[in-house]
C-alpha positions as CSV (number, residue, x, y, z in Angstrom):
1,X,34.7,46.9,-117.3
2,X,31.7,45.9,-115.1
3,X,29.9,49.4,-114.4
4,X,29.5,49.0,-110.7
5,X,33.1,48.6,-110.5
6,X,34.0,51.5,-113.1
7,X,31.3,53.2,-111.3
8,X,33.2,52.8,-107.8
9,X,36.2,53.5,-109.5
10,X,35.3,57.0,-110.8
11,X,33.7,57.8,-107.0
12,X,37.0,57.1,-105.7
13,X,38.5,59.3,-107.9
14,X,36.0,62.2,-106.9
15,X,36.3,61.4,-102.9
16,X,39.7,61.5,-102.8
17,X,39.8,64.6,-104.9
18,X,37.3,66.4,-102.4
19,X,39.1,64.9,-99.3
20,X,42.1,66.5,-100.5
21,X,40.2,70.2,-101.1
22,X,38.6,69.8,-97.7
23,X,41.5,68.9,-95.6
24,X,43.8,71.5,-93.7
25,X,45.5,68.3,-92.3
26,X,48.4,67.0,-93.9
27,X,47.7,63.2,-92.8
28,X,44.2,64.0,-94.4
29,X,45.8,65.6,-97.6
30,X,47.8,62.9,-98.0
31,X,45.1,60.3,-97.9
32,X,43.2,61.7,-99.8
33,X,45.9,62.0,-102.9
34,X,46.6,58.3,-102.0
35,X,42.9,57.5,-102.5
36,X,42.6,59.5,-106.2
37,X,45.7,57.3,-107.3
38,X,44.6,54.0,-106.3
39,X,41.0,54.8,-107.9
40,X,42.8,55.6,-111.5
41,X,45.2,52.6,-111.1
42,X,42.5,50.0,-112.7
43,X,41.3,52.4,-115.0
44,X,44.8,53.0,-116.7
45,X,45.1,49.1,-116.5
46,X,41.8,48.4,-117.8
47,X,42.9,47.3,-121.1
48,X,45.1,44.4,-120.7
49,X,48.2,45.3,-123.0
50,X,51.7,45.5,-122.2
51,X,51.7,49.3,-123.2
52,X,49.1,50.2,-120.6
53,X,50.7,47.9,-117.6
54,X,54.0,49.5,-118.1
55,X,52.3,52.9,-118.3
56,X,50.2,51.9,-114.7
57,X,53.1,50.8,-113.4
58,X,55.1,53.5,-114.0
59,X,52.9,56.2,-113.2
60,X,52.2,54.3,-109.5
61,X,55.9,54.5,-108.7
62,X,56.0,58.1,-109.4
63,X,53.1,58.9,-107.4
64,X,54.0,56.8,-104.8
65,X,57.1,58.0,-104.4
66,X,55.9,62.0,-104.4
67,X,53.2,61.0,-102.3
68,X,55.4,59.5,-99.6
69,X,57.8,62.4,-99.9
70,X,54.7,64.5,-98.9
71,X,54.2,62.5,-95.8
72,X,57.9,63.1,-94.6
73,X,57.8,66.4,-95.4
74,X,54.8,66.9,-93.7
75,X,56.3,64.8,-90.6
76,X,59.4,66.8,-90.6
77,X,57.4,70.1,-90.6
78,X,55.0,68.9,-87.4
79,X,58.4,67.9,-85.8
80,X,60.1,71.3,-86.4
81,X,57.0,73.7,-85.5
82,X,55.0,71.2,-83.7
83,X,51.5,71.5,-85.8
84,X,50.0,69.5,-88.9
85,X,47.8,72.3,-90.2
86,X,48.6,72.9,-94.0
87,X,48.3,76.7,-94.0
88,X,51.4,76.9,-91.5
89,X,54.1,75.4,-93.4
90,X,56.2,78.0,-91.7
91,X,59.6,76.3,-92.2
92,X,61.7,76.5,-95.4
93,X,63.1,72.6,-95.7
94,X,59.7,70.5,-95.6
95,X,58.2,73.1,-97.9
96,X,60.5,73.0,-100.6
97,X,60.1,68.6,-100.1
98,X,56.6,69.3,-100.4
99,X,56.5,71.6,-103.8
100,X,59.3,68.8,-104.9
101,X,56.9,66.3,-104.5
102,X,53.5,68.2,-105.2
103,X,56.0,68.9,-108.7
104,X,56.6,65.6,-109.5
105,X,52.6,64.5,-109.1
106,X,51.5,66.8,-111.5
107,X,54.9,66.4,-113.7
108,X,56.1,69.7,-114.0
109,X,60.1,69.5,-115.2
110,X,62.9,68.4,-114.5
111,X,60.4,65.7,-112.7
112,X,58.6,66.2,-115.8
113,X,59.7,62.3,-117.5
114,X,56.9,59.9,-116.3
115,X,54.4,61.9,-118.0
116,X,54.7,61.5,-121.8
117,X,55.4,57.6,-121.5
118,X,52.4,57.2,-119.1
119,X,50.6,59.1,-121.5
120,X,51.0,57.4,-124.5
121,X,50.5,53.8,-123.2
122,X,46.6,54.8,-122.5
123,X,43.4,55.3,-124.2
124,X,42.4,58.8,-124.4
125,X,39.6,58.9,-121.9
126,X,41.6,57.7,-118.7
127,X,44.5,60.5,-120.4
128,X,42.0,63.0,-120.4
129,X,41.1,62.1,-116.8
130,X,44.9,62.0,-115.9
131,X,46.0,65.5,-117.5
132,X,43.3,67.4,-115.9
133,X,41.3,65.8,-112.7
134,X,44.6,64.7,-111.6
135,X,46.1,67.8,-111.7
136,X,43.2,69.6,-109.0
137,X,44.2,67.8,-105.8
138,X,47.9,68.5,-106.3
139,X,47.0,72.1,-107.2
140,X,44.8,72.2,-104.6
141,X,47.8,71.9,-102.0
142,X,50.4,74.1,-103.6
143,X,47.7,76.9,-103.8
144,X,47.5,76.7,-100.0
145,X,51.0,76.3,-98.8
146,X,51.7,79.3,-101.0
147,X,55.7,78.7,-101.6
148,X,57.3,81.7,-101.2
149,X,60.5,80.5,-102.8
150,X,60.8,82.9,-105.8
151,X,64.0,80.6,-107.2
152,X,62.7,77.8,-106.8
153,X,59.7,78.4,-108.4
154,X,60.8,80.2,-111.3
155,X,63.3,77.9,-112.2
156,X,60.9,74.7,-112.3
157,X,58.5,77.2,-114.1
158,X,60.7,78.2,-117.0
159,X,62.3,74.5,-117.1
160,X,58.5,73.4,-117.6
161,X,57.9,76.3,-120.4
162,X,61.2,75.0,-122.3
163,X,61.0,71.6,-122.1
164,X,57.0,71.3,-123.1
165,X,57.5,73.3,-126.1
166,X,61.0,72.0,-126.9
167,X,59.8,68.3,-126.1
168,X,56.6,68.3,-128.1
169,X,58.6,69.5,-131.7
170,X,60.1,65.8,-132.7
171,X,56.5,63.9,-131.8
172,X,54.0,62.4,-133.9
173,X,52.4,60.6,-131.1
174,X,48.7,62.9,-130.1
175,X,49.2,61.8,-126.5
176,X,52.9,62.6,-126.1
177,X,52.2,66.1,-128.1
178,X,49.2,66.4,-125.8
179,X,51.9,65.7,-122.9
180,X,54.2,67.9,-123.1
181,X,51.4,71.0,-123.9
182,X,50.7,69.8,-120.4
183,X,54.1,70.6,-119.2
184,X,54.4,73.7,-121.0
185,X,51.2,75.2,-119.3
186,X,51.9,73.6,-116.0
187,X,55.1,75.6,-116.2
188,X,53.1,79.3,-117.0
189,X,50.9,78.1,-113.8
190,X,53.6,78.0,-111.0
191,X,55.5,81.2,-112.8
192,X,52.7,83.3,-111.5
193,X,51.7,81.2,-108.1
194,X,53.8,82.8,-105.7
195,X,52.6,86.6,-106.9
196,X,48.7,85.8,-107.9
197,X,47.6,82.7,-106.7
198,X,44.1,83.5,-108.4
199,X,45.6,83.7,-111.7
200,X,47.1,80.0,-111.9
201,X,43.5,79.1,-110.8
202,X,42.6,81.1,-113.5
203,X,45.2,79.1,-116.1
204,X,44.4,75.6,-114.4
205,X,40.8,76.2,-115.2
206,X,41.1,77.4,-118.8
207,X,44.0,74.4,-119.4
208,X,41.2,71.8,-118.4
209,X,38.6,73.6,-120.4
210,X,40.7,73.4,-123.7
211,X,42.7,69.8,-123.1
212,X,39.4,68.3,-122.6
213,X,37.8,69.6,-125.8
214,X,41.4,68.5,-128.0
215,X,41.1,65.0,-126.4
216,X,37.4,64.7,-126.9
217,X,37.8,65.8,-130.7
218,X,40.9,63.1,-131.4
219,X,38.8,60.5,-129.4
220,X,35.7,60.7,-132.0
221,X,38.1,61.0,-134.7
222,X,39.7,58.0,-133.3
223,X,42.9,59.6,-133.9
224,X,46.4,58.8,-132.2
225,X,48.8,60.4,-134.4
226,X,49.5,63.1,-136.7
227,X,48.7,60.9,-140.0
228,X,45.2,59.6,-138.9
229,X,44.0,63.3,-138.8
230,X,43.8,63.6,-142.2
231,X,41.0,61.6,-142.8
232,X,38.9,63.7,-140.1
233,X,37.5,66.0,-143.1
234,X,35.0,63.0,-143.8
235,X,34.4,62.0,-140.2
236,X,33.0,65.5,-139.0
237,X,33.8,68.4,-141.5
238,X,32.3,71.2,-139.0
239,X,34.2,70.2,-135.8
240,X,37.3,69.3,-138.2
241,X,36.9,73.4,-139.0
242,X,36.8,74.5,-135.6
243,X,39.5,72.6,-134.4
244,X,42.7,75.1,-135.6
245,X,41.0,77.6,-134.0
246,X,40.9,75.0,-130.6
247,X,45.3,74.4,-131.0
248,X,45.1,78.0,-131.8
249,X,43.4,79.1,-128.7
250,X,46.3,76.0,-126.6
251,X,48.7,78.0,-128.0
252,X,48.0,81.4,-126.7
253,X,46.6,83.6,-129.4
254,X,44.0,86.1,-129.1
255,X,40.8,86.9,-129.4
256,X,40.9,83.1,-128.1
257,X,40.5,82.0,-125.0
258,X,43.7,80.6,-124.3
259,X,45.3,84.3,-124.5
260,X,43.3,85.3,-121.7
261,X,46.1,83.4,-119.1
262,X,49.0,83.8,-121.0
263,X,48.2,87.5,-121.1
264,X,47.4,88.0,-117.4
265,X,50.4,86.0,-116.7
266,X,52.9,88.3,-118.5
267,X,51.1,91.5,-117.2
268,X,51.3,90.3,-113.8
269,X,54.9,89.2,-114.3
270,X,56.1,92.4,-115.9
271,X,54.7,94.4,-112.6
272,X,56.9,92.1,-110.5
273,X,59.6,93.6,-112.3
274,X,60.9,90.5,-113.8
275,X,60.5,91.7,-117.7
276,X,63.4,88.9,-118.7
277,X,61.2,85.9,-117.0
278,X,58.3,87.5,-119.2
279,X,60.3,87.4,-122.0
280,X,61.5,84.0,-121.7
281,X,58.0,82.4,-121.0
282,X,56.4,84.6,-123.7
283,X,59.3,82.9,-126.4
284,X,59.0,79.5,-124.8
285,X,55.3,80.0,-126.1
286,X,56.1,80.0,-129.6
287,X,57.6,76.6,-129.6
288,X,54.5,75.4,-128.4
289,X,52.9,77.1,-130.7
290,X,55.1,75.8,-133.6
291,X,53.3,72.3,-132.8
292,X,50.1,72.9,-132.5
293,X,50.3,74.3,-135.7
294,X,52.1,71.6,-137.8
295,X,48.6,69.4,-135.9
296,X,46.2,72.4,-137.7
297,X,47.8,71.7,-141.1
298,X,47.9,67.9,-140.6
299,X,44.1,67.9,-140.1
300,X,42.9,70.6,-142.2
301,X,45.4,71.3,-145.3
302,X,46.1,67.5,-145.9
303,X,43.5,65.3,-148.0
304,X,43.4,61.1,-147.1
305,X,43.7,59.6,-150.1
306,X,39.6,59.5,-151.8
307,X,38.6,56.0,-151.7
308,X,35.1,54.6,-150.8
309,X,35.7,53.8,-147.0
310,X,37.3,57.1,-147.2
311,X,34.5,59.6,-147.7
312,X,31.7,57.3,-145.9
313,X,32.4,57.8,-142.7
314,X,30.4,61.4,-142.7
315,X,27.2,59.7,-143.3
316,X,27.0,57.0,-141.0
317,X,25.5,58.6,-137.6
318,X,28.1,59.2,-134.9
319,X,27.7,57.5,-132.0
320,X,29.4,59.3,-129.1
321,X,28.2,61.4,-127.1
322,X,29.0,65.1,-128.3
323,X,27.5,67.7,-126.2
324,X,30.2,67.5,-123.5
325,X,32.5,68.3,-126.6
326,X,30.1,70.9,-127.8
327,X,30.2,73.0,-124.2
328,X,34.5,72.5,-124.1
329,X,34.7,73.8,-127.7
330,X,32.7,77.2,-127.6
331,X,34.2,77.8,-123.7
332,X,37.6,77.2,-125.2
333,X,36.7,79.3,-128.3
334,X,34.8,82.0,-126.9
335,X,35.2,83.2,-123.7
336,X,38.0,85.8,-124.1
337,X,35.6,88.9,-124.0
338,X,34.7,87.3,-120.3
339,X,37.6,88.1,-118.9
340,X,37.1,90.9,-116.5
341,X,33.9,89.1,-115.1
342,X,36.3,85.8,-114.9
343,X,38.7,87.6,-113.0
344,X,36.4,89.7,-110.7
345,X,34.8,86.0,-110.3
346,X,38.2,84.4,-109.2
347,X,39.4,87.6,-106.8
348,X,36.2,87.7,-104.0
C-alpha cells in the first residue's frame, strides 16, 4: 500500500477515534464511529484475497448496521426528552438500542458471530488494530451513557464469559482463538460497568496491553495456527520462554498482570452481593484458561522436526521491529505489584 494513503488511512482511524472521545453529541459520536470504520475498511482489504474481501465485507455490514441502530436510538431519545447530549440518555428504550448496538460493534455475545470469521480472514496487524483500537470509541460511549440495566447487562456479560471460553476450545486457528479471548474479556468488562465504571477502564486497558503483545509475538513468529508454533524455539528462544507466562497472565493467574482485573472484578462483584455472578464468571475463566494453555504447550513442550531450515532461522537477524513488543511483554508481565497506584490512577 502507497504510504501516503496507508498514512491517511491510519489518521482517519485516530480522528475518528478522538471525535468520538470528544463528542457529548450523539450526531457527533456517531460520525465519528462512522469515520474509524471507513478508515479500517481498506486496510482489512488491503490484501486482495477472497478471505480478506469476505472478512471487509462482513465486518462493514455489522458495523453499519450497529452504527445506524445508534443513530435511531439516538433520534428516538432527542424525540422523547427533547436533547442530543450523550450524558442524558434518561429514557429506558433508546438506551437499551444503544448498548444493543454499542454490543454488537465491539462483538460482545449473542452479537458476538462476525468477530471470529472477520478475524481470521486478516493479517495480524489490521487484527491487532481491530481487537483493541476498535474497541476504545465504542467503549468510550457505553462508559458515558452508563446503562443502568443490571439484566441486561449481566446477561450479555456472562453470555460473553461462556461463549469466549467455550468457543475458543475446538480452534486451531491463532486469530479465531485470539477472537473469542476477545469475547471472553469483553464479557468480564461490561459485568462490572454498571457498579465501577473505572474498573472496565481498568480491564480494557490491560486487555490491549496483553492482546497486543500475543499478536505481536505470533506476527514475528509468522505464526497462524497451533502447529506452526512449534518451530518458534529456533526463531527466538528467549521471547518463545516468556510467552507461557504472556497466555498465562490472558488467562487470569497471579502474580501476572492479567489477575489484577479479573481480581478487582470478582471483589467488586462479590460486594454487590451477587457471589453466584462471581462464581460463574470466575468458572467461565477456566475454560479460557484451558486454551491458552494447550497454545503454551504447543510452543514450548513440542519440538519441529530438526532439519537444516529448521534450526537456522535463530541466526539470521530478525527484521521487525521489536521494541513495541518488548514494552507490551514486561507491562503484560509485570505490572501486578502496580495495582494500588493503577487504581488510585484510574479513580481521580
Amino acid at each position: 500500500m502507497n504510504p501516503y494513503i496507508l498514512a491517511t488511512l491510519l489518521f482517519g482511524l485516530g480522528l475518528g477515534t478522538t471525535i468520538t472521545f470528544a463528542s457529548s453529541h450523539w450526531l457527533l459520536a456517531w460520525m465519528g464511529l462512522e469515520i474509524n470504520t471507513l478508515a479500517i475498511l481498506p486496510l482489512m482489504a488491503q490484501h486482495h484475497h477472497p478471505r480478506a474481501i469476505e472478512a471487509t465485507t462482513k465486518y462493514f455490514l455489522t458495523q453499519a448496521t450497529a452504527a445506524a441502530t445508534i443513530l435511531f436510538a439516538s433520534t428516538t431519545n432527542a424525540w422523547l426528552t427533547g436533547q442530543w447530549d450523550i450524558l442524558q440518555m434518561a429514557h429506558p428504550l433508546p438506551t437499551t438500542m444503544v448498548l444493543m448496538a454499542l454490543a454488537l460493534k465491539i462483538g460482545l455475545a449473542p452479537m458476538h458471530s462476525w468477530m471470529p470469521e472477520v478475524l481470521q480472514g486478516l493479517n495480524l496487524t489490521t487484527g491487532l488494530i481491530l481487537s483493541t483500537w476498535q474497541k476504545l470509541a465504542p467503549f468510550a460511549l457505553l462508559l458515558q451513557i452508563q446503562p443502568n440495566n443490571a439484566t441486561i447487562m449481566t446477561i450479555l456479560g456472562l453470555t460473553s464469559t461462556l461463549v469466549g471460553g467455550w468457543g475458543g476450545l475446538n480452534q486451531t486457528q491463532l486469530r479465531k482463538i485470539l477472537a473469542y479471548s476477545s469475547i471472553a474479556h469483553l464479557g468480564w468488562m461490561i459485568l462490572v460497568l454498571q457498579y465501577t465504571p473505572s474498573l472496565t477502564l481498568l480491564a480494557l486497558i490491560t486487555y490491549i496491553l496483553m492482546t497486543s503483545s500475543l499478536f505481536l509475538i505470533f506476527k514475528l513468529n509468522k505464526a497462524t495456527n497451533i502447529n506452526t508454533l512449534a518451530s518458534s524455539w529456533t526463531k527466538a528462544p528467549a521471547l518463545t520462554t516468556l510467552t507461557p507466562l504472556l497466555l498465562l497472565s490472558m488467562g487470569g493467574l497471579p502474580p501476572l498482570t492479567g489477575f489484577m482485573p479479573k481480581w478487582l472484578i470478582l471483589q467488586e462483584l462479590t460486594k454487590q452481593n451477587l457471589p453466584l455472578t462471581a462464581t460463574i464468571a470466575a468458572l467461565t475463566a477456566l475454560l479460557s484458561l484451558y486454551f491458552y494453555l494447550r497454545l503454551s504447550y504447543a510452543m514450548t513442550l513440542t519440538v519441529s522436526p530438526n532439519n537444516l531450515s529448521g534450526t537456522t532461522p535463530w541466526r539470521l537477524p530478525p527484521l521487525q521491529l521489536t521494541m513495541p513488543l518488548a514494552i507490551f511483554t514486561s507491562l503484560t508481565i509485570l505490572l501486578l505489584p502496580l495495582t494500588p497506584a493503577t487504581m488510585a490512577l484510574l479513580t481521580l
